[in-house]
C-alpha positions in Angstrom: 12.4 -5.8 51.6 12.7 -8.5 49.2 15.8 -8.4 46.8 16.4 -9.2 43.5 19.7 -9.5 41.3 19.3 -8.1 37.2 22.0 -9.5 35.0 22.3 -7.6 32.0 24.2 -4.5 29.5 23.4 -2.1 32.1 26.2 0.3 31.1 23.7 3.2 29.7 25.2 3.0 26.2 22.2 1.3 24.9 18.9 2.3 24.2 17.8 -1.2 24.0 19.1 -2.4 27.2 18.1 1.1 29.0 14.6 0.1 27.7 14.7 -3.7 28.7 15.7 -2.4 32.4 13.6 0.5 32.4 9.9 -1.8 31.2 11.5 -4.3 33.8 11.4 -1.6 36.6 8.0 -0.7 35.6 6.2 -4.1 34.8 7.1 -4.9 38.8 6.4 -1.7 39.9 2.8 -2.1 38.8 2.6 -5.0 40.6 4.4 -4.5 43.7 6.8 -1.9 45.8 8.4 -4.3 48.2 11.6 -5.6 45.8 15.1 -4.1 46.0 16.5 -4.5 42.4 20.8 -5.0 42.4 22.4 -4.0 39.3 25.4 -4.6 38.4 26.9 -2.5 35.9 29.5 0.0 34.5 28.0 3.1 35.0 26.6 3.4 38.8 26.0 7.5 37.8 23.1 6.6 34.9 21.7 3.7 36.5 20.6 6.1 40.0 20.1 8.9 37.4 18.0 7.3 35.0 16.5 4.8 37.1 16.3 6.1 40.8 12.5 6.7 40.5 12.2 2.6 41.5 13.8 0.9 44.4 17.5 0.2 42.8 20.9 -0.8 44.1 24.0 -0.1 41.0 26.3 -2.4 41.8 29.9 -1.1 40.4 31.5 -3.6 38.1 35.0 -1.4 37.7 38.6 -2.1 38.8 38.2 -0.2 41.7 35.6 -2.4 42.9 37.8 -5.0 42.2 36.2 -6.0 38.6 37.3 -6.9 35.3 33.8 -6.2 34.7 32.1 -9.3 35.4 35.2 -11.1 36.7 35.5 -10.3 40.1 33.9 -9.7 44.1 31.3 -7.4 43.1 29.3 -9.9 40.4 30.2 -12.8 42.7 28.5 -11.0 45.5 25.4 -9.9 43.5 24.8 -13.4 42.6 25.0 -14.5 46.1 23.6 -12.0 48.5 20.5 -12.1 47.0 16.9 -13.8 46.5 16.3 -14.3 43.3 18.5 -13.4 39.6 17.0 -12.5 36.3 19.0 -12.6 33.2 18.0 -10.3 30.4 18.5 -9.7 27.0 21.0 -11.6 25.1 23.9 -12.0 27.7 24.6 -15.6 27.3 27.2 -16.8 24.3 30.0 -18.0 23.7 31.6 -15.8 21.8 35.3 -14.4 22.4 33.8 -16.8 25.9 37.3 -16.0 27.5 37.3 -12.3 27.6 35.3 -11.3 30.6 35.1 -7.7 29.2 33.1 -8.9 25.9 31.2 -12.4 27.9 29.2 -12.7 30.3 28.3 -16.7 30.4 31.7 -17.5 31.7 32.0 -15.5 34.7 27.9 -16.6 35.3 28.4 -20.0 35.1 31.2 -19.9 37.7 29.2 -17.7 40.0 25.8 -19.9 39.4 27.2 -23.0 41.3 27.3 -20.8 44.8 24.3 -19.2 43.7 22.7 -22.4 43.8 24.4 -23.9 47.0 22.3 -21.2 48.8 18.8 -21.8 47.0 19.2 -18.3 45.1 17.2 -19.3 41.5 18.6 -18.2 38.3 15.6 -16.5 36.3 16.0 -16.3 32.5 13.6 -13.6 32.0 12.4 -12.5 28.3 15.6 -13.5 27.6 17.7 -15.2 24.5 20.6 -17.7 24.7 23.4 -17.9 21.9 25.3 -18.3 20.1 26.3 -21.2 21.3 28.8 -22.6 19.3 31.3 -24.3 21.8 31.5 -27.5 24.0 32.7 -25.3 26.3 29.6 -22.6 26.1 27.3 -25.4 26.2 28.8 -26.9 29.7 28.4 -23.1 30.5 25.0 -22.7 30.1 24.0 -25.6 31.7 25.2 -25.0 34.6 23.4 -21.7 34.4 20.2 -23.9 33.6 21.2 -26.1 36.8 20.4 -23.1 38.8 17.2 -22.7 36.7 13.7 -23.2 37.9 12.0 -21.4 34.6 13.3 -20.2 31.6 11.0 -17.0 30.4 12.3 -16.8 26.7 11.1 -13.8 24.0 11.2 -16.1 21.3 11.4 -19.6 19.9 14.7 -20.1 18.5 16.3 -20.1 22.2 13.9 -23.0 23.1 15.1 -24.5 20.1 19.0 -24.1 20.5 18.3 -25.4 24.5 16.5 -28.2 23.0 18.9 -28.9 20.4 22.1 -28.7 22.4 20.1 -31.6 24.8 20.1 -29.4 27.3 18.6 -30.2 31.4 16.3 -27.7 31.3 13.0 -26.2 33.5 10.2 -25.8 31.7 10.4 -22.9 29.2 8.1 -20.3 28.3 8.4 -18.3 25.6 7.1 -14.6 26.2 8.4 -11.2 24.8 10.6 -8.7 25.1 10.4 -6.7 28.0 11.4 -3.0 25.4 8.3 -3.8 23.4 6.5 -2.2 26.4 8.5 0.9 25.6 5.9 4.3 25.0 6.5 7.2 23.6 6.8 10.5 25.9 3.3 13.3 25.6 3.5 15.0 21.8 4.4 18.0 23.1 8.1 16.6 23.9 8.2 14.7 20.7 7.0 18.2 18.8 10.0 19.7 21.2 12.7 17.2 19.3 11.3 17.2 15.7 11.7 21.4 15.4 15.1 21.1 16.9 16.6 18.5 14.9 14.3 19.8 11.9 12.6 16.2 10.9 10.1 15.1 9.2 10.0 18.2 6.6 9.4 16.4 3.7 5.7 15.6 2.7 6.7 12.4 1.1 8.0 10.9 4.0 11.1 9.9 5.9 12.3 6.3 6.1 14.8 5.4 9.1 18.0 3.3 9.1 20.7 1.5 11.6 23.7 0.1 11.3 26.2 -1.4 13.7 29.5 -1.4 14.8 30.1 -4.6 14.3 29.4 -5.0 11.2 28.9 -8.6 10.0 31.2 -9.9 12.8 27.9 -12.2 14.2 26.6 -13.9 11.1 29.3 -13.5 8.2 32.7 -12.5 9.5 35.1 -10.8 7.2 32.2 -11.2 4.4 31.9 -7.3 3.9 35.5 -4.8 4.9 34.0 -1.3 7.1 33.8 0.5 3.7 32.1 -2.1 1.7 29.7 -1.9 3.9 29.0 1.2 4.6 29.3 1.9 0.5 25.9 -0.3 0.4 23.8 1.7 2.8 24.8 4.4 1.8 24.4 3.7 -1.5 21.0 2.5 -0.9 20.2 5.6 1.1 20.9 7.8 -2.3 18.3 4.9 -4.3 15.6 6.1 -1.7 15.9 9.4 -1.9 15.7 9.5 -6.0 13.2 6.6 -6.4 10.8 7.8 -3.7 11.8 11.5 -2.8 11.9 10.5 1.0 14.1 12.0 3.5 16.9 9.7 5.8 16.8 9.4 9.4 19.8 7.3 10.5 18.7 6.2 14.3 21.3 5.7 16.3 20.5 3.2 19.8 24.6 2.5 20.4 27.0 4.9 21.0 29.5 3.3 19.6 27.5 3.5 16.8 27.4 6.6 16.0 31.5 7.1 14.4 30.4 4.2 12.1 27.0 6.4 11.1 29.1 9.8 10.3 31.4 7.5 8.4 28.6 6.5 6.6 27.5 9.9 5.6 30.5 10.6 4.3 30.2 7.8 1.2 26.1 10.0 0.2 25.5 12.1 -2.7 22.4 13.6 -0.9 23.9 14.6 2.2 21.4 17.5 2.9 18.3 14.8 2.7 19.7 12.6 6.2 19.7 13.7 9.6 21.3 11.8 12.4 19.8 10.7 15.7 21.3 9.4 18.8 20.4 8.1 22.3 23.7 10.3 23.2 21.3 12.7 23.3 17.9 11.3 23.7 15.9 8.5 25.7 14.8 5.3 24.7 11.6 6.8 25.2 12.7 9.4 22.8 13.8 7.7 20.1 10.8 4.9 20.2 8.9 8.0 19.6 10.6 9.1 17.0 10.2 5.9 15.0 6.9 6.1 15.3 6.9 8.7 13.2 8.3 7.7 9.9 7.0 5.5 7.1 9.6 2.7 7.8 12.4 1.6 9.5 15.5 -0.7 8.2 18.0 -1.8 11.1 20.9 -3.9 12.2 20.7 -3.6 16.3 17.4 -5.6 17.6 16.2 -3.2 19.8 15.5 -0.9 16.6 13.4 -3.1 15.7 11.7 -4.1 18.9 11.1 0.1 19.2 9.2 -0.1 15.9 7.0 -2.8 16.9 6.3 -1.2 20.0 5.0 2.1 17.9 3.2 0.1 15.5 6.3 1.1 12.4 6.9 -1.6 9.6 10.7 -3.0 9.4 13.3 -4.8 7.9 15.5 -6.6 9.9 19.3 -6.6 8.2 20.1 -10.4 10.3 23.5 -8.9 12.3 22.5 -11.3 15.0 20.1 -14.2 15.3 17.9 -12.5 17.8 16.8 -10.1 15.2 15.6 -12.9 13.4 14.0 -14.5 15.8 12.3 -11.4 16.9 10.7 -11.0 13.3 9.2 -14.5 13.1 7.8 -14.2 16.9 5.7 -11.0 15.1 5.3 -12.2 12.1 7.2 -10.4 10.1 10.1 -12.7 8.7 8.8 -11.9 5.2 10.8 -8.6 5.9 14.1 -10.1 6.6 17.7 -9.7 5.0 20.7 -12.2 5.2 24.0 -10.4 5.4 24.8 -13.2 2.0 22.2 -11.1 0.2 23.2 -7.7 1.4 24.0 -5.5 -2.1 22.7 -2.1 -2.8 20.2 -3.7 -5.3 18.7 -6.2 -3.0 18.2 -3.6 0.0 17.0 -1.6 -1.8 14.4 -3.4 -3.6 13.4 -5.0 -0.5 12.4 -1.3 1.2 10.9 -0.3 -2.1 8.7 -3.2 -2.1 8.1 -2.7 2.2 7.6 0.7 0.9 4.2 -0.5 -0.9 3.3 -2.5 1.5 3.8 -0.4 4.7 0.1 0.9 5.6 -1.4 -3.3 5.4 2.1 -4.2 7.4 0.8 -2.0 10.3 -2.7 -3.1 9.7 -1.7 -7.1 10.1 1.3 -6.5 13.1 -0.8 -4.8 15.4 -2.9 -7.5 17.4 0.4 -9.4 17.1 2.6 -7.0 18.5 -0.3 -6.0 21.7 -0.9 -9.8 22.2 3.2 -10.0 22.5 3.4 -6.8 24.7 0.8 -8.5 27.4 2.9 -11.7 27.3 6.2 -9.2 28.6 4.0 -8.1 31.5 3.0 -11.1 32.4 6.8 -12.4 33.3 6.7 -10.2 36.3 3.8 -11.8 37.7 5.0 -14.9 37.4 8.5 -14.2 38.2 6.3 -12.2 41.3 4.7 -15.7 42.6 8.4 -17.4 42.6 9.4 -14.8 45.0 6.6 -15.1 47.1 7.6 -18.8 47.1 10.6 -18.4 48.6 11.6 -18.4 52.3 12.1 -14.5 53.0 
């Protein structure tokens, strides 16, 4: 049995990274059935629950197995007694880079020198870097990239930042993310959901919205306070609902999200118009499925974005982080962008009025995009696959 290492959120507390695991699991599973996957994570319970259909090792990351999540014997050992590590997602930054409980790139960098003493390659796979905004975080990631023999990127701007920061690098290809591979469970589940929670009633339409947690704290901190914020969407919610008689579907892919959402309610006129959705409850499966239902979507977290791609639904990306961004030029759509500097209840507004118009040519044009995207997320594992085989078993 051949073993392989997953760095990543693998805590169960968010759709996206449940989804970027999850088309992982199932992209190699296609290919082969011979790999033993080690994840390290917070929640052992979800990871055999959820995932236990594939051939899966949680590795616990708690005190108890003598963690501070990634600080500690159970990371250092998954980096080391192992054949091969792929990094997902968006796990490398320096941000608050000495608090092992919010950054991962320290605790990696450390662990990536033994990692490569023994041969093990470090895999960035459909993976972004930053930010990186530190000496420090840069000397962090390269050792990481020391350790590299490819980098598999799912977009351009981390090519660009590892170019910029004149970075030693491998060669790096830039392919997608693995969630855009995400489908939808069979109608008959979806139908299931919809009478339950009572959605899509309203002949006119329902348009979806996320928000985050963090607010603003990646791209303008302290620009907006919680209940300016959440004032504007909400605000801009209300707009919707008079100008185009839609309903509101607030998806919710974070748990922590979901205080922030109910918060948000609270500031609506037309409270009766918005229901709430959360992957407390439901899948990422679920939830993709769900957005491909409505007429368009407006979201903070990424992988919101990524869902709506992946069901063919036109966005607009509110830039919380710079992988949202990067996301929406790799398909195209960075037309349908908005900087937290222009974020008012007149300017979001306007701009999902005017996607509004345009939503049935938006689906028209990011369709090839999006399936020529989706094949370039499969095709990490086969290459990722052929490094294995590489390797001295």
């Amino acid at each position: 049995m051949r073993t392989i290492t997953v760095l990543g959120n693998n805590s169960g507390r968010n759709a996206g990274d449940n989804a970027i695991l999850g088309n992982l699991l199932d992209d190699f599973a296609d290919l082969r059935t011979d790999i033993l996957f080690k994840i390290p994570t917070l929640n052992k319970k979800f990871i055999k629950k959820t995932f236990g259909h594939h051939k899966i090792k949680p590795i616990g990351l708690m005190p108890w197995n003598l963690a501070v999540k990634n600080l500690g014997w159970p990371l250092y050992r998954a980096m080391t007694d192992t054949e091969m590590i792929l990094i997902v997602d968006n796990i490398l930054f320096d941000k608050k880079y000495n608090n092992p409980i919010f950054n991962n790139l320290k605790c990696i960098s450390w662990y990536s020198r033994f990692s490569k003493r023994k041969g093990i390659p470090i895999i960035l796979y459909n993976a972004s870097v930053g930010p990186i905004d530190s000496e420090l975080g840069r000397l962090a990631l390269q050792k990481v990239l020391y350790a590299s023999p490819l980098v598999i990127t799912r977009d351009e701007n981390t090519k660009k930042l590892i170019i910029d920061k004149k970075l030693t690098h491998p060669k790096i290809v830039v392919n997608a993310d693995c969630a855009l591979n995400t489908t939808s469970p069979d109608e008959l589940r979806i139908n299931e959901i919809i009478k339950r929670e009572k959605l899509f009633t309203n002949p006119n339409g329902t348009i979806s919205l996320n928000i985050n947690t963090y607010i603003d704290n990646w791209s303008q901190p302290g620009r907006f306070s919680r209940r300016e914020f959440l004032e504007i969407i909400a605000n801009t919610a209300d707009r919707l609902i008079e100008k185009l008689n839609v309903d509101i579907v607030f998806i919710v892919t974070q748990i922590m999200d979901i205080k922030l959402t109910a918060e948000c309610l609270s500031y609506m006129r037309f409270k009766d118009r918005v229901k709430i959705i959360s992957n407390k409850e439901y899948t990422y499966q679920e939830i993709a499925g769900l957005l491909q239902k409505v007429e368009l979507h407006a979201g903070m977290r990424t992988h919101t974005l990524i869902f709506c791609a992946a069901m063919n639904t036109p966005m607009i990306s509110i830039n919380a982080y710079p992988k949202s961004a990067g996301f929406m030029k790799t398909i195209g759509q960075d037309e349908w962008n908005i900087d937290f500097q222009d974020l008012n209840a007149e300017s979001f507004g306007n701009l999902i009025i005017k996607a509004w118009k345009n939503r049935h040519q938006t689906r028209f044009l990011m369709r090839e995009i999006v399936e020529k995207e989706k094949q370039k997320a499969k095709n990490s594992a086969r290459v990722v696959s052929n490094i294995l085989d590489s390797l001295k078993n």
